[in-house]
N, C-alpha and C positions, 0 to 999 in steps of 0.2 A: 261341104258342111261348113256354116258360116261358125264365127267364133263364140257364140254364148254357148252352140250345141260343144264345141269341142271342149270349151274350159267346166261346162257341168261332167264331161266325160271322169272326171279329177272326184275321188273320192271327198265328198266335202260336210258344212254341217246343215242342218233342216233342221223344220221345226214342222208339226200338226199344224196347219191353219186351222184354224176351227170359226166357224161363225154363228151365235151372235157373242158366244164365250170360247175359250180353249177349254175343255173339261175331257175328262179320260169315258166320261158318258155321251159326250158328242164325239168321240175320234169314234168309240164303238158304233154308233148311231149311222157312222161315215161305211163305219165298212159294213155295218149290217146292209146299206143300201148300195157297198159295191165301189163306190166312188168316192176315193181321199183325196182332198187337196194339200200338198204338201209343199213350203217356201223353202228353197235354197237362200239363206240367208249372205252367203258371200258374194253376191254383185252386186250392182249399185242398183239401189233401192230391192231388190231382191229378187227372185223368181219363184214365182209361183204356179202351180204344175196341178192341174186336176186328172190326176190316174184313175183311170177305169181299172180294180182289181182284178189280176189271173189269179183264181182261185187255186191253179193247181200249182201256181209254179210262188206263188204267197203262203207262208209261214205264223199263222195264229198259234198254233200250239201253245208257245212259252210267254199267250198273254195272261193276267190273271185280271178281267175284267173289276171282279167285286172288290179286292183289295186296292187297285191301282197299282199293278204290279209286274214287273217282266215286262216284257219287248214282243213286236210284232217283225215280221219283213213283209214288206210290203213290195212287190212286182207287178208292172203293169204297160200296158203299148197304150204312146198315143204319139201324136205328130206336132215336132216345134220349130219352127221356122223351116217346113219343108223339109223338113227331116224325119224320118218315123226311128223313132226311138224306144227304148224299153228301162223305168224307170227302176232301179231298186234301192229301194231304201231301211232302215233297221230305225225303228222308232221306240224308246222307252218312255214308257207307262208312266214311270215317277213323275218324270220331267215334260214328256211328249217335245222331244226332240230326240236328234240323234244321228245316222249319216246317209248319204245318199250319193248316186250318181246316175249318168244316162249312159244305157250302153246303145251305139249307134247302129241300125238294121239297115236303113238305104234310103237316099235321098230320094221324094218324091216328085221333087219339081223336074 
């Protein structure tokens, strides 16, 4: 496992990427279609992670889409630097940031 996989390991903070704005109706927009992109803002220049949502092991419940309100967890597999990893992250509504980390499944190279 090289070292940006291990230091995302480290509970840390994130933001919603959103494009072409951040808005809590584009983060909905993201998981309506399944796939959030979310930035680890602690590296240099940042990292940025397109998770394909697991529906069953992700937590919508305590969002409140209409008001902008409450938090998400967001869980999901995808592969970063040869590493297949499993993302989870806890994103609040108000702000759309909040924390995240990679937890490590097995290297693929």
């Amino acid at each position: 496992m090289n070292d940006l996989v291990q230091r995302l390991t480290q509970e840390q903070e994130i933001v919603a990427s959103l494009r072409p704005e951040t808005t809590v109706a584009g983060l909905k927009a993201a998981v309506d279609r399944g796939y959030v992109h979310c930035k680890f803002t602690q590296t240099r220049g940042g990292t940025e992670l397109g998770i394909p949502l697991d529906k069953e092991r992700s937590d919508l419940s305590k969002a409140d889409w209409e008001n902008g309100t409450g938090s998400l967890l967001i869980v999901g597999e995808l592969t970063l630097d040869y590493t297949k990893v499993r993302f989870h992250g806890t994103i609040d509504l108000a702000t759309l940031a909040g924390t995240g980390r990679l937890e490590p499944l097995e290297d693929v190279g």
